[in-house]
C-alpha atoms as an extended CHARMM CRD file, in Angstrom:
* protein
*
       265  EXT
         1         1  UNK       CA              2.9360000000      -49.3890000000       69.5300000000  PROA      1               0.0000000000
         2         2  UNK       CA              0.7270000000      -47.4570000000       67.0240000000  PROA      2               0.0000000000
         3         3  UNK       CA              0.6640000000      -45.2190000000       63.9100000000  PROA      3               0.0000000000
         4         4  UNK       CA              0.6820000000      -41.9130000000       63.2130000000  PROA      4               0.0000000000
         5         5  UNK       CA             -0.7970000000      -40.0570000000       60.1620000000  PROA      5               0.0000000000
         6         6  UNK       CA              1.9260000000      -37.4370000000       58.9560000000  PROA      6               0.0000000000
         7         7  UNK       CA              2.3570000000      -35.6880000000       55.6050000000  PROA      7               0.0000000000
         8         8  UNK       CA              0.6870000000      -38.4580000000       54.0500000000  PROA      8               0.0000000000
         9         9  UNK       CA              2.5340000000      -41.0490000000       56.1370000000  PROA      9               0.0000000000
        10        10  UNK       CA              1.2500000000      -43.6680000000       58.3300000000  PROA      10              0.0000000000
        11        11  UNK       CA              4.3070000000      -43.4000000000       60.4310000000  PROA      11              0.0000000000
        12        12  UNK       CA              4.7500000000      -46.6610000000       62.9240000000  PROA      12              0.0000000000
        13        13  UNK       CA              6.4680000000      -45.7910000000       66.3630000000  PROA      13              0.0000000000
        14        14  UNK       CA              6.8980000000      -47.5130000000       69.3230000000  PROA      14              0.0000000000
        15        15  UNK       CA              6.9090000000      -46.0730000000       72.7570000000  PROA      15              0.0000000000
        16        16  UNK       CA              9.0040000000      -48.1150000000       75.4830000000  PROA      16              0.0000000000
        17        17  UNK       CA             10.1780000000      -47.0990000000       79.3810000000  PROA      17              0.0000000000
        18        18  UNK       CA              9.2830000000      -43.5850000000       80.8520000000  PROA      18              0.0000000000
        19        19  UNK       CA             11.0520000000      -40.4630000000       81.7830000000  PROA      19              0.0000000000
        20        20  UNK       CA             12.6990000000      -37.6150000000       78.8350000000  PROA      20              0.0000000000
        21        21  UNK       CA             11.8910000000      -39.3220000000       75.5830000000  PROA      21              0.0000000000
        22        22  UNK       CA             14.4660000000      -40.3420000000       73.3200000000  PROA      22              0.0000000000
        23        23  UNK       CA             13.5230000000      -41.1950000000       69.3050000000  PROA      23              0.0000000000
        24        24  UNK       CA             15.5950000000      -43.4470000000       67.5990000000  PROA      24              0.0000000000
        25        25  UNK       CA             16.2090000000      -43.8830000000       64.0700000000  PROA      25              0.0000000000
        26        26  UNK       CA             17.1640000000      -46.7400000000       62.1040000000  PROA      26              0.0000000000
        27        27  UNK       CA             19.3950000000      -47.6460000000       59.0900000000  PROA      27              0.0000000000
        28        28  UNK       CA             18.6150000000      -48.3680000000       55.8950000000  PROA      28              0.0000000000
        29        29  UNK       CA             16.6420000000      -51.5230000000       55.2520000000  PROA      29              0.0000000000
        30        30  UNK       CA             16.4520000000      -51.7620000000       58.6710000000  PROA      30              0.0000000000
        31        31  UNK       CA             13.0300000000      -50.9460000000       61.0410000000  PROA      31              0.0000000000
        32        32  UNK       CA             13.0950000000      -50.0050000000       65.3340000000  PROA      32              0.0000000000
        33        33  UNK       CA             14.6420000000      -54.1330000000       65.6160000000  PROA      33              0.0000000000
        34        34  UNK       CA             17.7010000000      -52.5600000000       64.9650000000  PROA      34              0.0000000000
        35        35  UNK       CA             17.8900000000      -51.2810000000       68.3440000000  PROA      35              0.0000000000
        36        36  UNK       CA             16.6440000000      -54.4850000000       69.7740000000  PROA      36              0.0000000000
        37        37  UNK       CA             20.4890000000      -55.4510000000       71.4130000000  PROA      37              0.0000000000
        38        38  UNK       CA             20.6130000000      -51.9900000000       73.1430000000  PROA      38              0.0000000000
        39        39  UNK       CA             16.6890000000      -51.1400000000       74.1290000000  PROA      39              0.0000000000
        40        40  UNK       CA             16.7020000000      -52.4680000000       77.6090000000  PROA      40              0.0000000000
        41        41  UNK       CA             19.7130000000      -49.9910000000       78.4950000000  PROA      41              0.0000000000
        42        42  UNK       CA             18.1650000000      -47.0280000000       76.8210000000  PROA      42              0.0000000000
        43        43  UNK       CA             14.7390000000      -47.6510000000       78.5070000000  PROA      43              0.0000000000
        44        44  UNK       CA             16.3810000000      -48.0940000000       81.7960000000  PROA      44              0.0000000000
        45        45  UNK       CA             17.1380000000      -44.5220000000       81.6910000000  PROA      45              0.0000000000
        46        46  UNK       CA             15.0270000000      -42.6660000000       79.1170000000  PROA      46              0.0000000000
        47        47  UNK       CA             11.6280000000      -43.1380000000       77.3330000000  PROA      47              0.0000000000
        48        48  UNK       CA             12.4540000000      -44.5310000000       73.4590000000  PROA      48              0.0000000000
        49        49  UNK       CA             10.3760000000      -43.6390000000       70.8160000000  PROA      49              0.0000000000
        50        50  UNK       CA             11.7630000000      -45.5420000000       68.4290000000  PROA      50              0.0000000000
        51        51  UNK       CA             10.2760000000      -45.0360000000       64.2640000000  PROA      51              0.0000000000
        52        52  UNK       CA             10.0400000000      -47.2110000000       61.2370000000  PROA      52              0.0000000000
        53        53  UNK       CA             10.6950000000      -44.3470000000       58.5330000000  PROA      53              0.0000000000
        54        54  UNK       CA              8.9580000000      -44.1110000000       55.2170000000  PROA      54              0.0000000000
        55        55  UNK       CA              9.0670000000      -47.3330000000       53.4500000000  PROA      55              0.0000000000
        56        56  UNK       CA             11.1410000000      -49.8150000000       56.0310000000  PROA      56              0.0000000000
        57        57  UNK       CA              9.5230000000      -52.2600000000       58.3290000000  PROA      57              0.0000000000
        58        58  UNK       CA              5.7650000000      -51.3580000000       59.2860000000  PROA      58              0.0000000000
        59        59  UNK       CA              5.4860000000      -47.6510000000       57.7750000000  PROA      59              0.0000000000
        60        60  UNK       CA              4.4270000000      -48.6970000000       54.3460000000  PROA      60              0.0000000000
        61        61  UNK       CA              5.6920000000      -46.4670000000       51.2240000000  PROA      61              0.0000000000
        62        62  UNK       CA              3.8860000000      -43.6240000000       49.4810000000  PROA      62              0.0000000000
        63        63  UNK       CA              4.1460000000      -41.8960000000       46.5190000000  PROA      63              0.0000000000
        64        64  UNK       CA              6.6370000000      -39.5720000000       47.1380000000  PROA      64              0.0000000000
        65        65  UNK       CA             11.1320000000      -40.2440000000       46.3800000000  PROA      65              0.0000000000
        66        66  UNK       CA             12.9840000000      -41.1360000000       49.4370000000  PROA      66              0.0000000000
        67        67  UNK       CA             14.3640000000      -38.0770000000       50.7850000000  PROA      67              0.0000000000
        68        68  UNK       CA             16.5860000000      -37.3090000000       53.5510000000  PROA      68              0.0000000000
        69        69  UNK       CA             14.5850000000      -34.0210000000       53.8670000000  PROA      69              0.0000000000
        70        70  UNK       CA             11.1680000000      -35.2220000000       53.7080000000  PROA      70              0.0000000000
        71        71  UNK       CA             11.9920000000      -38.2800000000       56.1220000000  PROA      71              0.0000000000
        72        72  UNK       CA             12.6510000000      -35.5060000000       58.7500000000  PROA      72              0.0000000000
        73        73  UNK       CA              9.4310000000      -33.5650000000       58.3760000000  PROA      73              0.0000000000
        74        74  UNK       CA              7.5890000000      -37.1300000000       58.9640000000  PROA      74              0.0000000000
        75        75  UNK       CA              9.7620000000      -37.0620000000       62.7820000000  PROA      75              0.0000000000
        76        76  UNK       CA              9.2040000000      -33.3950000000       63.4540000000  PROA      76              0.0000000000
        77        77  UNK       CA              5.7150000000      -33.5130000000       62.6490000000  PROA      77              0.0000000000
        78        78  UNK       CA              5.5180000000      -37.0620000000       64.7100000000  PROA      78              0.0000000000
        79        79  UNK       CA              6.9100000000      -35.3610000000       67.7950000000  PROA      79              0.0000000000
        80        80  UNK       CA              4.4770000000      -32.5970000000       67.2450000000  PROA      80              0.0000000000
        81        81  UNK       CA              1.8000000000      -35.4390000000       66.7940000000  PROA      81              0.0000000000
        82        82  UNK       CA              3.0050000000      -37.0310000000       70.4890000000  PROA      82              0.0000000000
        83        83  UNK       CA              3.0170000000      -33.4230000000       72.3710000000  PROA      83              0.0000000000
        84        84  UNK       CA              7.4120000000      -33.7940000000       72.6270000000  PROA      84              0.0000000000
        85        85  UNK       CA              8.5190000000      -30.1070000000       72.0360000000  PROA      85              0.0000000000
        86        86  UNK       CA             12.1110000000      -31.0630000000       73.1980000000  PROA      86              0.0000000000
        87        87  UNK       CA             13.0710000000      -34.8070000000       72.4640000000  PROA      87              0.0000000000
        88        88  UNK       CA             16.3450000000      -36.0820000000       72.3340000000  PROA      88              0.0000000000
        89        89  UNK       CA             17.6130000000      -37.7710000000       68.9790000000  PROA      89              0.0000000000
        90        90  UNK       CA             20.0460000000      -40.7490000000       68.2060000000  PROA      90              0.0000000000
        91        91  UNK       CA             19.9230000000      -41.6340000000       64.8780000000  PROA      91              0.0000000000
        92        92  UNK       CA             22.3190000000      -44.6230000000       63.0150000000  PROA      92              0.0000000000
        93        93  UNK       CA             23.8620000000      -44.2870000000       59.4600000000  PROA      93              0.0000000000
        94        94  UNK       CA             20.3180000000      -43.6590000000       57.0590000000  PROA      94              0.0000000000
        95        95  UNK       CA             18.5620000000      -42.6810000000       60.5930000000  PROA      95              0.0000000000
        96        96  UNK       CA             21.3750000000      -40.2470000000       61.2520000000  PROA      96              0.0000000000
        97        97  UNK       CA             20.5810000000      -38.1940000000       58.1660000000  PROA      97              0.0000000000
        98        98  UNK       CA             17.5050000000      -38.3270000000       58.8860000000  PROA      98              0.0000000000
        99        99  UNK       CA             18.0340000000      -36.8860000000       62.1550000000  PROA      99              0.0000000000
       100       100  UNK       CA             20.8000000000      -34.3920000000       61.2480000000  PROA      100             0.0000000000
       101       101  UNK       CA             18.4100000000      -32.1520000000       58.5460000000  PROA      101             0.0000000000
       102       102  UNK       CA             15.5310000000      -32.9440000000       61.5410000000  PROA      102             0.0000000000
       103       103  UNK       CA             17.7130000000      -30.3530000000       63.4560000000  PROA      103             0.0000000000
       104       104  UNK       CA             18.6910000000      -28.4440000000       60.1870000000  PROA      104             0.0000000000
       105       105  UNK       CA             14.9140000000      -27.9750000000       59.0800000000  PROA      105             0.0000000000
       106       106  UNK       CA             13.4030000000      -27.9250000000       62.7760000000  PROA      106             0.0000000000
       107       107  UNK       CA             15.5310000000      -25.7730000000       65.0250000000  PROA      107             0.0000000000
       108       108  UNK       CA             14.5340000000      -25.7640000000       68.4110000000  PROA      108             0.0000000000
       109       109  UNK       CA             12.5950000000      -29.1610000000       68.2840000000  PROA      109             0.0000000000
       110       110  UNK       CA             15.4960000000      -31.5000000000       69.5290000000  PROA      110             0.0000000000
       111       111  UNK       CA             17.0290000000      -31.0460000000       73.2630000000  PROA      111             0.0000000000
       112       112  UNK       CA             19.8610000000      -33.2100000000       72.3160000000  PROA      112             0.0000000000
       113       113  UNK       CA             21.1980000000      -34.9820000000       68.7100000000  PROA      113             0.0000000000
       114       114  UNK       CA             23.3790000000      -38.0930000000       69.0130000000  PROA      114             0.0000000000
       115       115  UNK       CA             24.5770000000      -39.0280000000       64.8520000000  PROA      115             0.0000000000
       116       116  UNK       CA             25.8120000000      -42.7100000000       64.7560000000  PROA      116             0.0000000000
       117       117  UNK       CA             27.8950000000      -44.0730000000       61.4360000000  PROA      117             0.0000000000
       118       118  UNK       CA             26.8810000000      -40.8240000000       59.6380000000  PROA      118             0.0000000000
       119       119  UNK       CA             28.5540000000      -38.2680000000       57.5110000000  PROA      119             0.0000000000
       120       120  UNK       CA             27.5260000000      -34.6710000000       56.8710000000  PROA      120             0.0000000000
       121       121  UNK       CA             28.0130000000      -34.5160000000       52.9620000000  PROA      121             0.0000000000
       122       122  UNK       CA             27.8840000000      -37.2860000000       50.5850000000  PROA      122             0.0000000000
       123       123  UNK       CA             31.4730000000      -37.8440000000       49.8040000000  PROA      123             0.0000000000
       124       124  UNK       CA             32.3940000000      -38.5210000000       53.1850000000  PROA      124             0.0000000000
       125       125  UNK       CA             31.7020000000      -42.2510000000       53.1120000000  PROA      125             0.0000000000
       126       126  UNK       CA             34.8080000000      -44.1510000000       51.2000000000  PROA      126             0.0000000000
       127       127  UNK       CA             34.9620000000      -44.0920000000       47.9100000000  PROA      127             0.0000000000
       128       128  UNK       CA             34.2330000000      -48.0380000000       47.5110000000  PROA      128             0.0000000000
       129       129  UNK       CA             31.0190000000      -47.7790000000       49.9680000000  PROA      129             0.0000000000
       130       130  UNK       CA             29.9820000000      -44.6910000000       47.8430000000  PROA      130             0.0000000000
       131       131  UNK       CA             30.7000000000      -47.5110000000       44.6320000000  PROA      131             0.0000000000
       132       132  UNK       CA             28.1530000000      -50.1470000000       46.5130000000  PROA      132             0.0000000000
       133       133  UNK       CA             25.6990000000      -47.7060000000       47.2620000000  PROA      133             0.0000000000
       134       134  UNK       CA             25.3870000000      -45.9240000000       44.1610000000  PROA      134             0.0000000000
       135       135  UNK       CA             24.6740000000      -50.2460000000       42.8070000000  PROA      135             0.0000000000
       136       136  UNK       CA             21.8510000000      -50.3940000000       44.8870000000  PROA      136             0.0000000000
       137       137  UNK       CA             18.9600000000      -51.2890000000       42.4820000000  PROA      137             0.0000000000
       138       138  UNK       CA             16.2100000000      -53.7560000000       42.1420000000  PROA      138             0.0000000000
       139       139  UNK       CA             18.7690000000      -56.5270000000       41.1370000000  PROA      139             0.0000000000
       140       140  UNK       CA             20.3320000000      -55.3230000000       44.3380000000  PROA      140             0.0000000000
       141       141  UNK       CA             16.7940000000      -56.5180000000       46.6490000000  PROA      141             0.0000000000
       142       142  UNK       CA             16.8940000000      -59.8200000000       44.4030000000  PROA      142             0.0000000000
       143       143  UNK       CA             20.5330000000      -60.6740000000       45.5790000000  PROA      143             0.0000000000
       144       144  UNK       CA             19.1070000000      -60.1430000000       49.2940000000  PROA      144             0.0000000000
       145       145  UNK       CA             16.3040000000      -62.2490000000       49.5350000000  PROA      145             0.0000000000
       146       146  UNK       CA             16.9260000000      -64.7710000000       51.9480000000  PROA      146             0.0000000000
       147       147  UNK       CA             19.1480000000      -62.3680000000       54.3810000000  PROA      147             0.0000000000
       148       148  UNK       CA             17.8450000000      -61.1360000000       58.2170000000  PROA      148             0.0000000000
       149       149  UNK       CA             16.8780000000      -57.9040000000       56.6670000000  PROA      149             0.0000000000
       150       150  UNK       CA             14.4830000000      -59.8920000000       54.2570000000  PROA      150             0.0000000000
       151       151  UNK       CA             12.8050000000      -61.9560000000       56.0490000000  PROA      151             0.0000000000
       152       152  UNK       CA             12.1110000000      -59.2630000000       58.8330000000  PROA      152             0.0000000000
       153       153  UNK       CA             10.8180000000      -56.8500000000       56.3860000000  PROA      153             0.0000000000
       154       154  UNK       CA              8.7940000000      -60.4240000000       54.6460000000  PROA      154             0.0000000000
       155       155  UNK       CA              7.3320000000      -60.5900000000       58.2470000000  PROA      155             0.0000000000
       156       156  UNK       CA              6.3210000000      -57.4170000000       59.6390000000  PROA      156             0.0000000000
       157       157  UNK       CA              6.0690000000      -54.9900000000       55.9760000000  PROA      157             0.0000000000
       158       158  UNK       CA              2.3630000000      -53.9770000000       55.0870000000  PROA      158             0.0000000000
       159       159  UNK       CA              3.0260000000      -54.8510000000       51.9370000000  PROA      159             0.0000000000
       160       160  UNK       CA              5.9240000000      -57.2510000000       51.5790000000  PROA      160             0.0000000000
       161       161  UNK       CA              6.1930000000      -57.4920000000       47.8350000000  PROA      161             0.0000000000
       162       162  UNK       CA              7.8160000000      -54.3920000000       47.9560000000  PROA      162             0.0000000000
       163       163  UNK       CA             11.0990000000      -55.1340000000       48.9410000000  PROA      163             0.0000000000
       164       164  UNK       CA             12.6700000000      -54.3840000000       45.1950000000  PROA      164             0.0000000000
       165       165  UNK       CA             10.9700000000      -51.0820000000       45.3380000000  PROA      165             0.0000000000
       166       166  UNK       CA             12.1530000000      -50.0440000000       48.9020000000  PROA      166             0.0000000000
       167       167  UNK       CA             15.9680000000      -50.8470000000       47.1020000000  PROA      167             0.0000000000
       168       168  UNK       CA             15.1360000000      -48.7230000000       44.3770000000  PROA      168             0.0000000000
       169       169  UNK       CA             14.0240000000      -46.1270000000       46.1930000000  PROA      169             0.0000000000
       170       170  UNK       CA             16.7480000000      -46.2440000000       48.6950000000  PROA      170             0.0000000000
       171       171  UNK       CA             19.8740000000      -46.8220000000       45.7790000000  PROA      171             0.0000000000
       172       172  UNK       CA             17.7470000000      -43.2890000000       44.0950000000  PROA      172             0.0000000000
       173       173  UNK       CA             18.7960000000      -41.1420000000       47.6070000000  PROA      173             0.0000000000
       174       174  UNK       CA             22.1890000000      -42.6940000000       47.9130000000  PROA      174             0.0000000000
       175       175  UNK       CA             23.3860000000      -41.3070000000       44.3860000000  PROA      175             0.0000000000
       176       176  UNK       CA             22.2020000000      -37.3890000000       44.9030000000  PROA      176             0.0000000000
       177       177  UNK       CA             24.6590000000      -35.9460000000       45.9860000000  PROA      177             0.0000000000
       178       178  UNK       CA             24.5600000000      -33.3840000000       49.4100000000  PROA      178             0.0000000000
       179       179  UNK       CA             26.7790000000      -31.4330000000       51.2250000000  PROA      179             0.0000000000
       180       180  UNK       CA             25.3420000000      -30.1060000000       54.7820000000  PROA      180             0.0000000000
       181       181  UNK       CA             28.6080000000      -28.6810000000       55.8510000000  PROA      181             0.0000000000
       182       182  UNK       CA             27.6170000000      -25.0340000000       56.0890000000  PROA      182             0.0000000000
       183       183  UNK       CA             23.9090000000      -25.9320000000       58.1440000000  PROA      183             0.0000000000
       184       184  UNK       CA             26.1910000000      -28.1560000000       60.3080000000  PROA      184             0.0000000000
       185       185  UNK       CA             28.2830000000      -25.2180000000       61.3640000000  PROA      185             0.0000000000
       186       186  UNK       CA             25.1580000000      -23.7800000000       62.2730000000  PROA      186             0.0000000000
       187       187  UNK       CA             23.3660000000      -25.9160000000       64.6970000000  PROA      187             0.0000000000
       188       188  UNK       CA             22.7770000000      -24.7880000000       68.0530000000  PROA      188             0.0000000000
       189       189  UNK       CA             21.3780000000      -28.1550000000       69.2450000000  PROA      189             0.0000000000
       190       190  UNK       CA             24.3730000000      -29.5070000000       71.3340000000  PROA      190             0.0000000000
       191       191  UNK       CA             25.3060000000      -33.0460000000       69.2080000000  PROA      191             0.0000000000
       192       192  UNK       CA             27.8810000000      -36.0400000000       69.7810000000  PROA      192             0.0000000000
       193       193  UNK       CA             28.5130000000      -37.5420000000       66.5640000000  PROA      193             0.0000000000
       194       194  UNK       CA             29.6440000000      -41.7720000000       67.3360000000  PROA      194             0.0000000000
       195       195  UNK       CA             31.6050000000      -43.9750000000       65.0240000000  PROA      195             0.0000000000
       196       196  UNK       CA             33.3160000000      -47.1380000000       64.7370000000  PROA      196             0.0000000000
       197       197  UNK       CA             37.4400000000      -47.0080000000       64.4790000000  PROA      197             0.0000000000
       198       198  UNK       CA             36.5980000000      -49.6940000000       61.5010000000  PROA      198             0.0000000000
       199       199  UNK       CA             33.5730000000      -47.5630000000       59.9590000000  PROA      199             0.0000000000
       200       200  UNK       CA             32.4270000000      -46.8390000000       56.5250000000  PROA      200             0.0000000000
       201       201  UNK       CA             33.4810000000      -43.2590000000       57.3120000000  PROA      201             0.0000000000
       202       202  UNK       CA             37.0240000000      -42.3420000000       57.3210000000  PROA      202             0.0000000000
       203       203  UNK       CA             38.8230000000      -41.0570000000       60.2360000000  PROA      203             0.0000000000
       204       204  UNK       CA             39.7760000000      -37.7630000000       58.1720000000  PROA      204             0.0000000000
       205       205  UNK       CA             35.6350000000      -36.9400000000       57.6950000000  PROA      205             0.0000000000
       206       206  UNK       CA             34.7770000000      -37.4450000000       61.1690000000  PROA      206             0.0000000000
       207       207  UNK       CA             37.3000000000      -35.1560000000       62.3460000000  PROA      207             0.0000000000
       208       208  UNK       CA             35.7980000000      -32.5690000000       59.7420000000  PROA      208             0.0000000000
       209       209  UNK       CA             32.3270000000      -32.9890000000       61.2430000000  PROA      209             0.0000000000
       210       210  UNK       CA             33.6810000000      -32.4570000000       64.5130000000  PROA      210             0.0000000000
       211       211  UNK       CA             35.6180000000      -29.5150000000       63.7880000000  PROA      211             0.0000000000
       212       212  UNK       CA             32.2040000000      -28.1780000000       61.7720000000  PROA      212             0.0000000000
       213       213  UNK       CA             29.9130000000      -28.4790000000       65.1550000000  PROA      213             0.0000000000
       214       214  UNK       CA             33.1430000000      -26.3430000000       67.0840000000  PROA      214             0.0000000000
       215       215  UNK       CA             35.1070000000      -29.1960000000       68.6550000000  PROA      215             0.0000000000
       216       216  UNK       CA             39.0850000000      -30.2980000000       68.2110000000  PROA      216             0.0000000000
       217       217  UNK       CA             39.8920000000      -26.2960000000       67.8100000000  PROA      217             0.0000000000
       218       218  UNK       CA             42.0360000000      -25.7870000000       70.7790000000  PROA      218             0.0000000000
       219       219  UNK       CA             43.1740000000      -27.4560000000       74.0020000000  PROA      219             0.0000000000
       220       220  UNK       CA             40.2460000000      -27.5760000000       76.7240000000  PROA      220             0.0000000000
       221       221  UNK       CA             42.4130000000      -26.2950000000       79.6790000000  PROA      221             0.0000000000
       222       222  UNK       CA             43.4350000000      -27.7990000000       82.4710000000  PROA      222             0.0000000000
       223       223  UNK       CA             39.5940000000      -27.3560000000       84.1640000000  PROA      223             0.0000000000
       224       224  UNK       CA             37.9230000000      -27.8250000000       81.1010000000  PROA      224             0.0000000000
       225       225  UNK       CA             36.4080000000      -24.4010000000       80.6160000000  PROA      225             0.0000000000
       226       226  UNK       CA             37.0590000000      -24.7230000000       76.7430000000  PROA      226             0.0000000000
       227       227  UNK       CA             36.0790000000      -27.5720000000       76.0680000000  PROA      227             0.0000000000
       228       228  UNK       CA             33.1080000000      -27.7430000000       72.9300000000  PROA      228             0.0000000000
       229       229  UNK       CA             29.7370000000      -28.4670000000       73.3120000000  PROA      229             0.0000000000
       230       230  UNK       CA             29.6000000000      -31.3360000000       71.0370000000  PROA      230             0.0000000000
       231       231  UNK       CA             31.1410000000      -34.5750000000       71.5170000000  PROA      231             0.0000000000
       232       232  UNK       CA             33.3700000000      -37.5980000000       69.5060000000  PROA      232             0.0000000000
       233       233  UNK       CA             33.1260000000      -41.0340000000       69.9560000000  PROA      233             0.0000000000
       234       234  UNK       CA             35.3300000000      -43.4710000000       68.2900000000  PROA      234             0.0000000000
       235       235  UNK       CA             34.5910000000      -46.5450000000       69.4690000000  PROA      235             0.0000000000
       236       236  UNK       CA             37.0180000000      -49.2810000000       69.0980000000  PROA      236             0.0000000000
       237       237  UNK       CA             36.8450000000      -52.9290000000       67.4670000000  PROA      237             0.0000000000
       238       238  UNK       CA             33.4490000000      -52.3030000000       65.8530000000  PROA      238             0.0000000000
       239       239  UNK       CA             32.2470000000      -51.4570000000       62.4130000000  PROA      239             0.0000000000
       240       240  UNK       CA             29.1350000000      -49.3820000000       60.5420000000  PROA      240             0.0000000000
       241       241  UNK       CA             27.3610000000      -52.5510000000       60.6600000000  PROA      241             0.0000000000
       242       242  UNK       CA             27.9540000000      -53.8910000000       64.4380000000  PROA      242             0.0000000000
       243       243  UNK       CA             28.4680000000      -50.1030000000       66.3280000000  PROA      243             0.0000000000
       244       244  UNK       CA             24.5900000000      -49.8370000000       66.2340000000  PROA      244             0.0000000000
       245       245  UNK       CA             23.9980000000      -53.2420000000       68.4660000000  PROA      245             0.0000000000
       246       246  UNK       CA             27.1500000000      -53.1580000000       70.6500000000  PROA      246             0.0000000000
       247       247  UNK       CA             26.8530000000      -52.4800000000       73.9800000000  PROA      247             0.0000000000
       248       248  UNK       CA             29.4430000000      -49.4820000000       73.9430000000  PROA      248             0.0000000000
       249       249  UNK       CA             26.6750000000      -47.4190000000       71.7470000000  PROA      249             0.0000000000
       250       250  UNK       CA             24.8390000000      -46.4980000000       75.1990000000  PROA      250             0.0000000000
       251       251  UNK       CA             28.1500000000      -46.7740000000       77.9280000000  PROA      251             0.0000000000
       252       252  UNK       CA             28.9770000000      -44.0110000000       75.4790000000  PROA      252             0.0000000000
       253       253  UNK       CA             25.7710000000      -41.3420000000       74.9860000000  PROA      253             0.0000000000
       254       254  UNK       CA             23.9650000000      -41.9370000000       77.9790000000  PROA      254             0.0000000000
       255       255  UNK       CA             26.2880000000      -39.3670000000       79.9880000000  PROA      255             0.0000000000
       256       256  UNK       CA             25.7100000000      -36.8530000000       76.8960000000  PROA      256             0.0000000000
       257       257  UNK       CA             21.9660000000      -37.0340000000       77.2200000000  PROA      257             0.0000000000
       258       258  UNK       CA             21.8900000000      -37.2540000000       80.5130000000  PROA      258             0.0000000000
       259       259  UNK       CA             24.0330000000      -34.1140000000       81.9710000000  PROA      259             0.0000000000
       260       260  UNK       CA             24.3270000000      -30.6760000000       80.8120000000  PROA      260             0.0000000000
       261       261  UNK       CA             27.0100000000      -29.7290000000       78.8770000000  PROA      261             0.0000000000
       262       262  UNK       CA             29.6800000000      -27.2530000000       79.9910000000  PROA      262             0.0000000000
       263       263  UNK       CA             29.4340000000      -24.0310000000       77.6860000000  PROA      263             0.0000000000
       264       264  UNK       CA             32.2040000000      -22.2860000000       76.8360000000  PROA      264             0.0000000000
       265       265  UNK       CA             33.0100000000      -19.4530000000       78.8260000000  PROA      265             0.0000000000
């Protein structure tokens, strides 16, 4: 457990278990806890870096705007930092953009991306979660005080006084709009995007994403020798807000990250 000094940053990470190492990225408001639930069956088989991004938990904020972009330059440049040319990635609804322009912006850096509860453009969320983040304001953090999320951030933030400003910050990235469908076509990093049957993505958007990263095209045939790199989860009886804790989460990418994908003939 330590901190790293990146673009400005001082970038907390926590190292946990041994073998390939695996980062993980949180959701918004959220810091490495998150993981917490699912740690001890991630570390059983990988090494977990897991990151507080810019501004959540114990990475204080700076004076830059919250950007997915800039986010993902701190986590290159942290690998870089730890001597990981080829980590894996698994990052959860804020965390997963994050992670998704980390592969955009650093090709060749990740072994392996895993994109929990996250879209690839900004209108793929619903319409009413699109409403609730585009709210999120000062008056927003007020409204929260009191909740888990505030009084872990009241414990464990450098500076905890600036929970209105990490809201602000966060409600000023989830109103620009971004659409990463064409760089998504692109990646070469094999990826396995995971959501919820209930999530605050619909069905119709996930299905895009997959078909973007080359999967649901065709039939695999009968010995599999078409079937896509990437991968789809749908994982049933959860939602965005419980996937990221439930025990299904690893049943379901361990096997990705831990065998070699079939390539297309």
């Amino acid at each position: 457990m330590s901190y790293a000094d990146v673009n400005g940053v001082r970038l907390w990470y926590e190292v946990h278990g041994a073998g390939r190492p695996l980062v993980l990225l949180h959701g918004g408001y959220g810091s490495v806890e998150m993981f917490t639930p699912i740690l001890p069956a991630l570390v059983e088989r990988r090494q977990v870096v897991a990151v507080d991004l810019q501004g959540h938990g114990r990475t204080a904020d700076v004076d830059r705007p919250l950007r997915y972009e800039s986010m993902a330059d701190d986590v290159a440049a942290l690998l870089r930092h730890l001597g990981l040319p080829e980590a894996d990635l698994l990052g959860y609804s804020l965390g997963g953009g994050v992670g998704l322009r980390t592969a955009i912006q650093h090709p060749g850096l990740l072994r392996r991306l895993v994109l929990v509860s996250t879209p690839c453009r900004r209108h793929g969320w619903y319409p009413e979660v699109l409403a609730a983040m585009s709210a999120q304001d000062e008056r927003t953090a007020e409204q929260m005080r009191g909740t888990p999320p505030h009084e872990l951030y009241t414990r464990i933030a450098p500076r905890p006084q600036d929970w209105p400003r990490l809201w602000a910050r966060t409600g000023d990235l989830l109103r620009r709009e971004y659409d990463w469908s064409a760089e998504v076509a692109a990646l070469t990093v094999p990826t396995m995007l995971v959501f919820a049957d209930a999530d605050s993505v619909p069905v119709s958007h996930m299905a895009e994403f997959f078909g973007l990263l080359g999967g649901g095209h065709r039939d695999a045939g009968w010995d599999g020798t078409d079937r896509p790199v990437a991968r789809l989860a749908v994982l049933p009886g959860l939602t965005h807000y419980d996937v990221v804790t439930s025990s299904a989460l690893p049943a379901a990418v361990l096997p990705f990250l831990t065998h070699e994908p079939r390539s297309p003939e």
